[in-house]
Each structure stands twice: as structure tokens, then as C-alpha cells.
C-alpha positions in Angstrom: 59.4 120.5 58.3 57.5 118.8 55.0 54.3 118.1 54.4 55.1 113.9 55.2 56.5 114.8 59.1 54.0 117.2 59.4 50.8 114.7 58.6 52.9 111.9 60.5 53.2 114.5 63.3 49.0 115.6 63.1 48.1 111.4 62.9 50.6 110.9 65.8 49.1 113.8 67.9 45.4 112.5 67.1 45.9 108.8 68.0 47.6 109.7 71.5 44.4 112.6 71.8 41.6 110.0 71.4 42.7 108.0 73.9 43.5 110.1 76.2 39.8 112.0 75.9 38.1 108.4 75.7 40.1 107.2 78.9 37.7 108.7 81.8 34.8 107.0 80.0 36.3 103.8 79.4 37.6 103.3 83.1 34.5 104.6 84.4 32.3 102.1 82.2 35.3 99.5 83.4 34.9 100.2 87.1 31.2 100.1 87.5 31.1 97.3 85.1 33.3 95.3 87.7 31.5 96.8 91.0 28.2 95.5 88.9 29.7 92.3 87.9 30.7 91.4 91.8 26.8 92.4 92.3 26.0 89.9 90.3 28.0 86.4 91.4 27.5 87.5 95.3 23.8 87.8 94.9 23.2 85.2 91.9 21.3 87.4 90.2 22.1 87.2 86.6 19.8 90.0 84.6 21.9 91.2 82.1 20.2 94.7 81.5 21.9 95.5 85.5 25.3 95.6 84.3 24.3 97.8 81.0 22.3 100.7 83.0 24.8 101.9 85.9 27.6 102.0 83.0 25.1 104.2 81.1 24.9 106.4 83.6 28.0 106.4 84.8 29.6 107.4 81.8 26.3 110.0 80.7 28.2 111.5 84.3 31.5 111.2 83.1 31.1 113.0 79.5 28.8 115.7 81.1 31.8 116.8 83.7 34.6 115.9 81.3 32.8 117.8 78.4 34.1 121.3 78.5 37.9 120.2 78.7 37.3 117.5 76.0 35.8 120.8 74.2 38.6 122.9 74.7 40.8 120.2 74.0 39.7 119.4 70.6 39.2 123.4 69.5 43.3 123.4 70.7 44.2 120.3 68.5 41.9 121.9 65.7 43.6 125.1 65.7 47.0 123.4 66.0 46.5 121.5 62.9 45.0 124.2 60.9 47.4 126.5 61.8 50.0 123.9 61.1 49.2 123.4 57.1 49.2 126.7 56.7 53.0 127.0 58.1 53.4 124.1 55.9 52.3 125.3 52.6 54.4 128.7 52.9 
């Protein structure tokens, strides 16, 4: 493998890894952000700072359980790419 599939290979591998570890966070903020929003037009109350703090929280939540596997999965990709150039450039 060159150095050209290899780097296409690492960017291709790094795309697909953010969004899979920014997905819980996103559908958290996405879900709560709707539960909020259905809150707000049932009740008629339209303060705009409600919506903002359960989302906060909610994804404060999500990063603090999700955190070690995020961890682990970034020291993985880390190793696999370093370990990858040097395969590379022998």
C-alpha cells in the first residue's frame, strides 16, 4: 500500500470516527431539544434559555458516560495511524 491509499485510508477512517463518537451527543442534544421544544408550544412559554439548559446537561451526561469508550477509541485510531506510517515508510 503507498503513502496516497494509506492517507486516503487514515482521512477515510477519521471522517466515519467523528461522527460516529459525536452521534450520542448530537441525538441526545436532538432529543431533549424536541421533548423541550413540545414543552414549550403546549405551555406557551417561550423563554429561550429552557431549551439551552436541559441540552447542556444532557449532553454534560452523555460525554461523562460515553467518555472512557470515546477514550479508548481515539488511543486505538491513534495507534493505528501511527503504527500505519511506520509500515508505510519501510
Amino acid at each position: 500500500m503507498g503513502v496516497e491509499d494509506f492517507i486516503v485510508q487514515v482521512t477515510n477512517e477519521a471522517i466515519l470516527l467523528t461522527v460516529v463518537i459525536s452521534m450520542p451527543s448530537i441525538a441526545v442534544s436532538l432529543f431533549l431539544g424536541l421533548i423541550v421544544a413540545l414543552f414549550q408550544a403546549t405551555t406557551q412559554i417561550q423563554e429561550q434559555t429552557l431549551s439551552f439548559v436541559p441540552k447542556m446537561i444532557g449532553v454534560f451526561a452523555i460525554l461523562a458516560a460515553t467518555g472512557p469508550w470515546v477514550g479508548v477509541t481515539m488511543v486505538r485510531f491513534a495507534q493505528h495511524c501511527l503504527g500505519g506510517f511506520v509500515e508505510v515508510i519501510h
